[in-house]
TIRO-2110 file (N, C-alpha, C; in Angstrom, 1 decimal):
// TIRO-2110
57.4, 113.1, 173.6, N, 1, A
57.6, 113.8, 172.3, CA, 1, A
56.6, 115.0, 172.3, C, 1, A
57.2, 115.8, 172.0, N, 2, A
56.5, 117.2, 171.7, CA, 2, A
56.4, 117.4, 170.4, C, 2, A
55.2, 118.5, 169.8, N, 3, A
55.6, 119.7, 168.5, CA, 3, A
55.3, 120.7, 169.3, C, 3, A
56.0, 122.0, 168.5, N, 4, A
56.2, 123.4, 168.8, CA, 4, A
56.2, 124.0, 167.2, C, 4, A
55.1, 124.9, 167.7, N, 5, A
55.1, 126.0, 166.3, CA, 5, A
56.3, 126.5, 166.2, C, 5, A
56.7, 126.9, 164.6, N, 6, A
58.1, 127.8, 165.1, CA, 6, A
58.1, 128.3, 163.7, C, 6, A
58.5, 130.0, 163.5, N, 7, A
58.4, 130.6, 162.3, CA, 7, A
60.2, 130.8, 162.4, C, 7, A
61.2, 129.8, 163.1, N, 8, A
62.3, 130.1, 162.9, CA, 8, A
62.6, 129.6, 161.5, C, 8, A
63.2, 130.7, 160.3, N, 9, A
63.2, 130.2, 159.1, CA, 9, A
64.8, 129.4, 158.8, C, 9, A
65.6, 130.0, 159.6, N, 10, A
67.1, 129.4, 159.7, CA, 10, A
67.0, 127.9, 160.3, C, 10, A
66.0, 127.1, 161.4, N, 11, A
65.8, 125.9, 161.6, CA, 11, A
65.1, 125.0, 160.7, C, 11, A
64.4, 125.9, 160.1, N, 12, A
63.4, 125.2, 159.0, CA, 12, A
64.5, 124.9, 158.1, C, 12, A
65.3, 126.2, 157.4, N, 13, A
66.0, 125.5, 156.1, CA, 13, A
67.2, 124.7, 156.9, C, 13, A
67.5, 124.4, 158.0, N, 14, A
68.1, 123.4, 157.9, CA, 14, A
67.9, 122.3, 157.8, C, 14, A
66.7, 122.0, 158.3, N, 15, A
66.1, 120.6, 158.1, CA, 15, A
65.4, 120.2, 157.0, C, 15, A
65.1, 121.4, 156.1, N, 16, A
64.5, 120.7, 154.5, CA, 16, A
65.9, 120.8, 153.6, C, 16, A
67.2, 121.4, 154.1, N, 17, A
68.2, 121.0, 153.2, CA, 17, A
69.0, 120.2, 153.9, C, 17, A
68.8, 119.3, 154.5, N, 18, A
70.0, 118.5, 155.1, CA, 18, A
70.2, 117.5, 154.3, C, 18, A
71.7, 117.0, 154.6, N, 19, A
71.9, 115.9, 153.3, CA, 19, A
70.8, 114.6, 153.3, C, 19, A
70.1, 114.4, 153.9, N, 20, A
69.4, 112.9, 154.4, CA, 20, A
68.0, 113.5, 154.1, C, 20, A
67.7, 114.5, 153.7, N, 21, A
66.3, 114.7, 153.5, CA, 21, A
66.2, 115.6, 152.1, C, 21, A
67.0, 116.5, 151.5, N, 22, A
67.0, 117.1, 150.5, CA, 22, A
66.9, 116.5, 149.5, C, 22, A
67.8, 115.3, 149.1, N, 23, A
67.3, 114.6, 148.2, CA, 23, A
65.5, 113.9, 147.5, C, 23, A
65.3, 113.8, 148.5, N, 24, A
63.7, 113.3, 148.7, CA, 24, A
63.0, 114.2, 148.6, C, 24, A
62.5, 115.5, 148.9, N, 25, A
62.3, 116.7, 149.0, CA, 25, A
61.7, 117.9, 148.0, C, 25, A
63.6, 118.1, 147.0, N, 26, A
63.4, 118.8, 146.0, CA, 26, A
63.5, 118.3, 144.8, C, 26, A
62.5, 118.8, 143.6, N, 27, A
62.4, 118.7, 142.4, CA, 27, A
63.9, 119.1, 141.2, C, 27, A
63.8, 118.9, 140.5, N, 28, A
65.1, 119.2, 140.0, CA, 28, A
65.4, 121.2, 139.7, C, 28, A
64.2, 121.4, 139.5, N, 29, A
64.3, 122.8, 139.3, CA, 29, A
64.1, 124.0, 140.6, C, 29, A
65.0, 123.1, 142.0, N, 30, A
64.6, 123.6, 142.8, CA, 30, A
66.7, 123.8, 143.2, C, 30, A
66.7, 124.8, 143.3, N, 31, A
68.5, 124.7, 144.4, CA, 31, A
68.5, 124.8, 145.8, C, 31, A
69.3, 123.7, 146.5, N, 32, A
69.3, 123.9, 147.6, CA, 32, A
69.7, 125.2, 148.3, C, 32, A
70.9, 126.1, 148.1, N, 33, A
71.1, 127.0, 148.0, CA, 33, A
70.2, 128.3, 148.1, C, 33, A
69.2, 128.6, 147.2, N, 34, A
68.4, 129.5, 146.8, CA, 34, A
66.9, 129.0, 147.8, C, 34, A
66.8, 127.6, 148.2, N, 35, A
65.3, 127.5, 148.9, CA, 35, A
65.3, 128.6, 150.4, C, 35, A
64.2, 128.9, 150.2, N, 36, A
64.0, 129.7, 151.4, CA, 36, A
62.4, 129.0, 151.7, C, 36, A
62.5, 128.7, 153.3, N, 37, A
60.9, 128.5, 153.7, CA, 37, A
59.8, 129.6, 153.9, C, 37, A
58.6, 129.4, 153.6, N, 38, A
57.7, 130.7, 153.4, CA, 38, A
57.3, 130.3, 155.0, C, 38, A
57.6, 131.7, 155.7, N, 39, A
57.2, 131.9, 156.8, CA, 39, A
55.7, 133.1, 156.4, C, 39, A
54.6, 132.4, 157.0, N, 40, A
53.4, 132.8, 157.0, CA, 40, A
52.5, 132.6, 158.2, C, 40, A
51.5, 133.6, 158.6, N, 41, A
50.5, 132.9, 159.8, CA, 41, A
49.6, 132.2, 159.4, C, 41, A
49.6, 131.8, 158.3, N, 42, A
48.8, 130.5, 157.4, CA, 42, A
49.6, 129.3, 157.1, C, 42, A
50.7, 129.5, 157.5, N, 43, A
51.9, 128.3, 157.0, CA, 43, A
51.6, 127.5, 158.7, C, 43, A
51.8, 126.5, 158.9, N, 44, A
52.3, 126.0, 160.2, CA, 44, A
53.4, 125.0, 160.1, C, 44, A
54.7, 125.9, 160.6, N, 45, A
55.8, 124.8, 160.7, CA, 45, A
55.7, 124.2, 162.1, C, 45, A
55.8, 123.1, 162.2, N, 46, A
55.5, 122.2, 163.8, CA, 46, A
57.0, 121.3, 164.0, C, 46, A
57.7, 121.7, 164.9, N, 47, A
59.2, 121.6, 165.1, CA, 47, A
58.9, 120.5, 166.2, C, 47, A
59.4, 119.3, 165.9, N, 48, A
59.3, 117.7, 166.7, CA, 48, A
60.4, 117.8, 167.2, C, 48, A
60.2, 117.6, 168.9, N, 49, A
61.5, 117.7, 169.9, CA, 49, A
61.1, 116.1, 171.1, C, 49, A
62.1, 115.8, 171.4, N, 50, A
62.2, 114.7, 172.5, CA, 50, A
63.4, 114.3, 173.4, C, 50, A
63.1, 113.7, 174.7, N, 51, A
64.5, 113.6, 175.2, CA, 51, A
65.9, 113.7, 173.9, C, 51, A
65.7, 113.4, 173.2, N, 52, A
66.5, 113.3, 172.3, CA, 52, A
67.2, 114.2, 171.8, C, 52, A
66.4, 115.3, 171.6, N, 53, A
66.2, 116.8, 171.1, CA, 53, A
65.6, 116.8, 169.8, C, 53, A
66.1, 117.3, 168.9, N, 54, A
65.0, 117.7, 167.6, CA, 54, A
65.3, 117.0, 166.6, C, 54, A
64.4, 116.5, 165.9, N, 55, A
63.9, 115.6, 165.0, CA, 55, A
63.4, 116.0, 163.8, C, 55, A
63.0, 117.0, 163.5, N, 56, A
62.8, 117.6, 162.3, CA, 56, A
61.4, 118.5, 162.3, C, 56, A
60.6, 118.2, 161.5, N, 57, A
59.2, 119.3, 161.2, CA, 57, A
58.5, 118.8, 160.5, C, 57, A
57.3, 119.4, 160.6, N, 58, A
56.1, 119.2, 159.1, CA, 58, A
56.1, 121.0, 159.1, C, 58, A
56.0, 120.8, 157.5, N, 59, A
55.7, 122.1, 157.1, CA, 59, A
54.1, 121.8, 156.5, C, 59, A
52.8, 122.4, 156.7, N, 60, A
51.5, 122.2, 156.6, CA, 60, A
51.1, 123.7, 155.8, C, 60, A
50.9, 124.0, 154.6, N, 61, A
50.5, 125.1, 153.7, CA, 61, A
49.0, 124.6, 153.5, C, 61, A
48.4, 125.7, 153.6, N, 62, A
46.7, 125.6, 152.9, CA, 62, A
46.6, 125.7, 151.3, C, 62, A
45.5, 124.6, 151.5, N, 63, A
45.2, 124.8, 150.2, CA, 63, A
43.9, 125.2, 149.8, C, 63, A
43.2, 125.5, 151.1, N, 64, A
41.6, 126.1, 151.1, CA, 64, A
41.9, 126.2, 152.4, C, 64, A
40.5, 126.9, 153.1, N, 65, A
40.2, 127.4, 154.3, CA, 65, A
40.2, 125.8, 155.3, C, 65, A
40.1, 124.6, 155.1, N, 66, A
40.2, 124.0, 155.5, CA, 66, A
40.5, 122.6, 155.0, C, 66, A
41.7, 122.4, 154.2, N, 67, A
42.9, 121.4, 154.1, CA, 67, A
43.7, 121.9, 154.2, C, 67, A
44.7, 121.4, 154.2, N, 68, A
46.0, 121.6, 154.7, CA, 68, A
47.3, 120.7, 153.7, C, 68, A
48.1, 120.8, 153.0, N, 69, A
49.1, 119.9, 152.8, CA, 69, A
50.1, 119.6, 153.8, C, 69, A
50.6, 118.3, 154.0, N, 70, A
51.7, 118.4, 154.9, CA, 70, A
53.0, 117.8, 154.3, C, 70, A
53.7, 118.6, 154.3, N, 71, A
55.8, 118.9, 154.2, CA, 71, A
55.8, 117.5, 155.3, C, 71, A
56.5, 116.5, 155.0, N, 72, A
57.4, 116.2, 156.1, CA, 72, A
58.9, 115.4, 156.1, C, 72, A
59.3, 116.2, 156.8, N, 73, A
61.4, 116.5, 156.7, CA, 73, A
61.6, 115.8, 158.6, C, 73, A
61.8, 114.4, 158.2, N, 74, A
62.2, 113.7, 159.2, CA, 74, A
63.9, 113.3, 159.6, C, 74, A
64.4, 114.1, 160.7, N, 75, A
65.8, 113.9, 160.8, CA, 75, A
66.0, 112.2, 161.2, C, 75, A
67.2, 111.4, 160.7, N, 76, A
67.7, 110.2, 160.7, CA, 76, A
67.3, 109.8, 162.1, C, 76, A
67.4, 110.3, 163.3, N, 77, A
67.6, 110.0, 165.1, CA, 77, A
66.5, 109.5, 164.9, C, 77, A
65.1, 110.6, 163.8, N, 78, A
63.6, 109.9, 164.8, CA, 78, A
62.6, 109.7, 163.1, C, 78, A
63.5, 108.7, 162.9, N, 79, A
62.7, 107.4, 161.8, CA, 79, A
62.1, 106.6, 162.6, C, 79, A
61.1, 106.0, 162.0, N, 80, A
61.2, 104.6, 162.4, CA, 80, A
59.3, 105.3, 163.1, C, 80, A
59.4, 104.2, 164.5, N, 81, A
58.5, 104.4, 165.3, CA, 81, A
58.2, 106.3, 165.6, C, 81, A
59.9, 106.7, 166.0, N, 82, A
59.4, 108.2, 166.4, CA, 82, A
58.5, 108.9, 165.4, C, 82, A
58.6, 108.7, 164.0, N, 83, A
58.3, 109.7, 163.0, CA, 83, A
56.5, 109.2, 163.2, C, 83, A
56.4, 108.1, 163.1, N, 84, A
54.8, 107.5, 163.3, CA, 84, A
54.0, 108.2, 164.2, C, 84, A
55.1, 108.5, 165.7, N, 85, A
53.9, 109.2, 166.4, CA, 85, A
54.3, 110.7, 166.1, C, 85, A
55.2, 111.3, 165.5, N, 86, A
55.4, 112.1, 165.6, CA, 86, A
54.1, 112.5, 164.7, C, 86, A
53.8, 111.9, 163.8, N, 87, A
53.3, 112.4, 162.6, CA, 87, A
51.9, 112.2, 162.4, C, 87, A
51.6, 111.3, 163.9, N, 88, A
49.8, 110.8, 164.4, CA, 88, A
49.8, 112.5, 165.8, C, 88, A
51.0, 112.6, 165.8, N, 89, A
50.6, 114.0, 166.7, CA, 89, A
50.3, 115.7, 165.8, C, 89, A
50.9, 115.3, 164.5, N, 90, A
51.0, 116.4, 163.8, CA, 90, A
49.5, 116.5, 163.6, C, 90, A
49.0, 115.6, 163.0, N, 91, A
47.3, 115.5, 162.9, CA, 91, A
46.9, 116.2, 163.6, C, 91, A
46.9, 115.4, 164.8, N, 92, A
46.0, 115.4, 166.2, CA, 92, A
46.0, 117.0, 166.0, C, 92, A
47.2, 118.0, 166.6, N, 93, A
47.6, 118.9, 166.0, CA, 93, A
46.9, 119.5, 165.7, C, 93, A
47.2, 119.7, 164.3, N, 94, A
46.0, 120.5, 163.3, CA, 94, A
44.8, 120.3, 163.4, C, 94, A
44.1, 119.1, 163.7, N, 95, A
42.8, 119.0, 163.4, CA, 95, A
42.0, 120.0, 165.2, C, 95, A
42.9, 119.9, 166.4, N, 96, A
42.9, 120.5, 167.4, CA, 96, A
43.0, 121.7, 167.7, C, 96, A
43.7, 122.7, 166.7, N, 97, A
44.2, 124.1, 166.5, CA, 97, A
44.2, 124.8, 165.6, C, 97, A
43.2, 124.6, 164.5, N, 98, A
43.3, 125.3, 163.7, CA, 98, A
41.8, 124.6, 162.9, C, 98, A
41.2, 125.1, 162.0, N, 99, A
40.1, 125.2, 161.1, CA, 99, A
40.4, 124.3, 159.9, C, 99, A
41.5, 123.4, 160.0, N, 100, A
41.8, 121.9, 159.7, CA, 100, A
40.5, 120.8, 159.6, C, 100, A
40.2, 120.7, 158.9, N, 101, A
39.4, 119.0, 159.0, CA, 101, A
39.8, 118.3, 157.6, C, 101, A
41.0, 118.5, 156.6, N, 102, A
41.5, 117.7, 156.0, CA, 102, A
42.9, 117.7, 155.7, C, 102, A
43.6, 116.7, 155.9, N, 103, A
45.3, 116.9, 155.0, CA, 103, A
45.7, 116.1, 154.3, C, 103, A
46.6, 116.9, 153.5, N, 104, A
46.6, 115.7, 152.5, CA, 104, A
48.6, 116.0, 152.4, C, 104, A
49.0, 114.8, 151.7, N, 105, A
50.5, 114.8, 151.7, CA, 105, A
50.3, 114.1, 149.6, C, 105, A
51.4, 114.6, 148.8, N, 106, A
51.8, 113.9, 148.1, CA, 106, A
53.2, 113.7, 148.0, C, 106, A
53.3, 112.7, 147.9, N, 107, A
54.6, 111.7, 147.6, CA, 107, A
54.9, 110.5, 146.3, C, 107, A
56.2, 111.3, 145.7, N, 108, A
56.5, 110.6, 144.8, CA, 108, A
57.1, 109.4, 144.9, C, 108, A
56.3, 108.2, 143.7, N, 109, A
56.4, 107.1, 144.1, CA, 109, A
57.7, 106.3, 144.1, C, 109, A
58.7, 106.8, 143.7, N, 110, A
59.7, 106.4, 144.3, CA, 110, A
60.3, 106.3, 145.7, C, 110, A
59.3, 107.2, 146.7, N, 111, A
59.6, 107.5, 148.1, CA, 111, A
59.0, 106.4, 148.9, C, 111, A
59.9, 105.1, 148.8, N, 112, A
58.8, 104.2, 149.5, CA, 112, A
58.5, 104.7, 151.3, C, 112, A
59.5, 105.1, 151.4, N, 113, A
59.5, 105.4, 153.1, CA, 113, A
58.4, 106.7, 153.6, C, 113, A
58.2, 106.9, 152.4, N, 114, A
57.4, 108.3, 152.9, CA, 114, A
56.0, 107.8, 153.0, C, 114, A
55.7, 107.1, 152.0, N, 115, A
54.3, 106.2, 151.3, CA, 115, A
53.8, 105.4, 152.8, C, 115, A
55.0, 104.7, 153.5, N, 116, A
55.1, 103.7, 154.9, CA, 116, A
54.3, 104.7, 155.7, C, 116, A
55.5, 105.6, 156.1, N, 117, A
55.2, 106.8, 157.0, CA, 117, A
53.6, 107.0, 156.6, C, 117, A
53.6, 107.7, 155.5, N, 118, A
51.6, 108.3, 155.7, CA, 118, A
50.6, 107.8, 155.8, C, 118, A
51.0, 106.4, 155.5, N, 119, A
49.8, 105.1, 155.6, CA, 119, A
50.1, 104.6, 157.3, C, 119, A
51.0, 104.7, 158.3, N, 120, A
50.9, 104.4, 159.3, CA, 120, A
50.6, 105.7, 159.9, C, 120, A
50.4, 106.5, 159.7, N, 121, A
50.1, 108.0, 160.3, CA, 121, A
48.3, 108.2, 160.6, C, 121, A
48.2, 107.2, 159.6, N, 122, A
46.4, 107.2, 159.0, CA, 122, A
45.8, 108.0, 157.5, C, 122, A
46.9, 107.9, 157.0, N, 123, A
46.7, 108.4, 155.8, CA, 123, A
46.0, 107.3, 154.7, C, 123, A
45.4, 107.7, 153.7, N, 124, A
44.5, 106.8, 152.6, CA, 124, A
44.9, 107.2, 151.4, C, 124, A
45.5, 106.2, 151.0, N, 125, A
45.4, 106.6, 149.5, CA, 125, A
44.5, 107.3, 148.5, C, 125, A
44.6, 108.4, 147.9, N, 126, A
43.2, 109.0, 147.4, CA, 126, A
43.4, 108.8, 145.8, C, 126, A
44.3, 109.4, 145.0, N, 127, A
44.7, 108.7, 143.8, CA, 127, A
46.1, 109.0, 143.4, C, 127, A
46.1, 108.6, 142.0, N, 128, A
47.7, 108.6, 141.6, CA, 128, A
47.8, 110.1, 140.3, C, 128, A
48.5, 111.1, 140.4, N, 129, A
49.2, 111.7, 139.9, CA, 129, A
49.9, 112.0, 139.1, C, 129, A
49.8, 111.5, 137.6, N, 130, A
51.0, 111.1, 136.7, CA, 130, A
51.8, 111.9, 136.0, C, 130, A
53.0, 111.5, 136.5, N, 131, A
54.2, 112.3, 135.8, CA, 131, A
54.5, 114.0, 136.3, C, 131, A
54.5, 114.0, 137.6, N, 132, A
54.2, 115.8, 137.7, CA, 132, A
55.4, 115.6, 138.7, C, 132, A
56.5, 114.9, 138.6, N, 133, A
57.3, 115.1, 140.0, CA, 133, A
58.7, 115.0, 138.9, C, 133, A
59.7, 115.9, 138.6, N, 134, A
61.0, 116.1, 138.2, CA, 134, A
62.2, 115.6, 138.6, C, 134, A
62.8, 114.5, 138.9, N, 135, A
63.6, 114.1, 139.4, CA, 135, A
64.7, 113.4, 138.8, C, 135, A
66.0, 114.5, 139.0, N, 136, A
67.1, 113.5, 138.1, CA, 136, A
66.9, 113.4, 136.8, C, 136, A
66.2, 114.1, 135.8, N, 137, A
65.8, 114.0, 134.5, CA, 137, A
64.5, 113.5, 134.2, C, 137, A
64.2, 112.4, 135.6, N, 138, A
62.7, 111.6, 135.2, CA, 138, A
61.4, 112.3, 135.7, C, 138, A
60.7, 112.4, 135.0, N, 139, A
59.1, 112.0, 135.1, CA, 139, A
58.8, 111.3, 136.0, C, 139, A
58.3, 111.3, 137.7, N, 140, A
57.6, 110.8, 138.3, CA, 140, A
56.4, 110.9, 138.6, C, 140, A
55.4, 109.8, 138.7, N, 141, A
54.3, 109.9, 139.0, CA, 141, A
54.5, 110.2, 140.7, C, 141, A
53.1, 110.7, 140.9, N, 142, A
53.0, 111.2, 142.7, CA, 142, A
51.7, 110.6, 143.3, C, 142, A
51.9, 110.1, 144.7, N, 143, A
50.6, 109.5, 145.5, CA, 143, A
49.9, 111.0, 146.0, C, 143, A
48.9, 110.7, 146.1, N, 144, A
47.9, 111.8, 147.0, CA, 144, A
47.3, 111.1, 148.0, C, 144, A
47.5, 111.1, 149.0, N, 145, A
47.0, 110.6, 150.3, CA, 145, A
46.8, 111.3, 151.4, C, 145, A
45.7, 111.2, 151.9, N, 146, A
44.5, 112.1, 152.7, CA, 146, A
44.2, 111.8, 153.6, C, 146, A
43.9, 112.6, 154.9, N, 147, A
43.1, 112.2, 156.0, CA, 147, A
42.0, 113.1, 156.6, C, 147, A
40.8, 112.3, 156.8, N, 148, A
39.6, 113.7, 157.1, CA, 148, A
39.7, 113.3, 158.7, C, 148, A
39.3, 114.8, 159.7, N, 149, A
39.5, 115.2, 160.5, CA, 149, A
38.3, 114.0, 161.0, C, 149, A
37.5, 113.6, 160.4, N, 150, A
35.7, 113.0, 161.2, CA, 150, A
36.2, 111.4, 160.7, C, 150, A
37.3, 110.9, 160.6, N, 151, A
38.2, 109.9, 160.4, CA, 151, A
38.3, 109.1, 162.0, C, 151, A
END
C-alpha cells in the first residue's frame, strides 16, 4: 500500500461524494452537487493506492502551524484491515513530512465505523462535542480524537 499527494480536485470530489461515503461525510446544509474540495499547499490530500488500485484519501486541513485535522473518505474495496494501515501510514505520513506533531479527527457519534477506524489508527479520545453535527434534522453530538506525533 501506498499514499500519494494529489491536488487532483476531480478525484477528490469523487471520493468525498460517492454514494458509500457521502452520507457519513456531509452535514445537512452541505449539497453534494455544489461541494468542491479546497485545493491548497496547506491542505494535504493523500490518495491510498494498492495492488488493488485506489481506495480513497485523507483530506488533512490545518488548524495551526502544527495540527492538522484529518478528512477520512474510505472506498468499500479497502475497509476493514486496509483502512487501519492505510490510516497508521497517513500519520506516519504527516508526522514525517510536514511540521505535523498533532492530528486530530472529529467524528459524529453516530459514526461507529469511523470511531473503530481512529481508535485502531492510534487515535485517543480527547472529548465530546455537543450537538454541533446536523444530520437529517438531528442534532449530533461529535468525538474529538487526537494523536501527538511524541506518541
Amino acid at each position: 500500500m501506498r499514499l500519494e499527494r494529489t491536488q487532483d480536485a476531480e478525484l477528490i470530489k469523487s471520493v468525498v461524494t460517492h454514494d458509500s461515503i457521502w452520507p457519513h461525510v456531509s452535514e445537512d446544509c452541505v449539497s453534494r452537487e455544489t461541494w468542491e474540495p479546497l485545493i491548497h499547499d496547506m491542505v494535504y490530500e493523500l490518495a491510498i493506492y494498492d495492488d488493488d488500485g485506489f481506495g480513497g484519501c485523507f483530506i488533512l486541513t490545518p488548524e495551526s502551524s502544527i495540527c492538522w485535522q484529518v478528512h477520512t473518505c474510505i472506498l468499500p474495496s479497502h475497509r476493514g484491515k486496509k483502512a487501519i494501515e492505510a490510516a497508521k501510514m497517513c500519520i506516519s505520513w504527516m508526522f514525517e513530512n510536514t511540521t505535523c506533531e498533532s492530528i486530530i479527527t472529529k467524528v459524529p457519534t453516530y459514526n461507529a465505523a469511523a470511531l473503530r477506524l481512529a481508535i485502531n489508527a492510534g487515535m485517543s479520545e480527547l472529548c465530546t462535542i455537543g450537538k454541533c453535527w446536523l444530520k437529517d434534522g438531528k442534532a449530533y453530538d461529535m468525538k474529538l480524537l487526537g494523536v501527538l506525533k511524541c506518541q
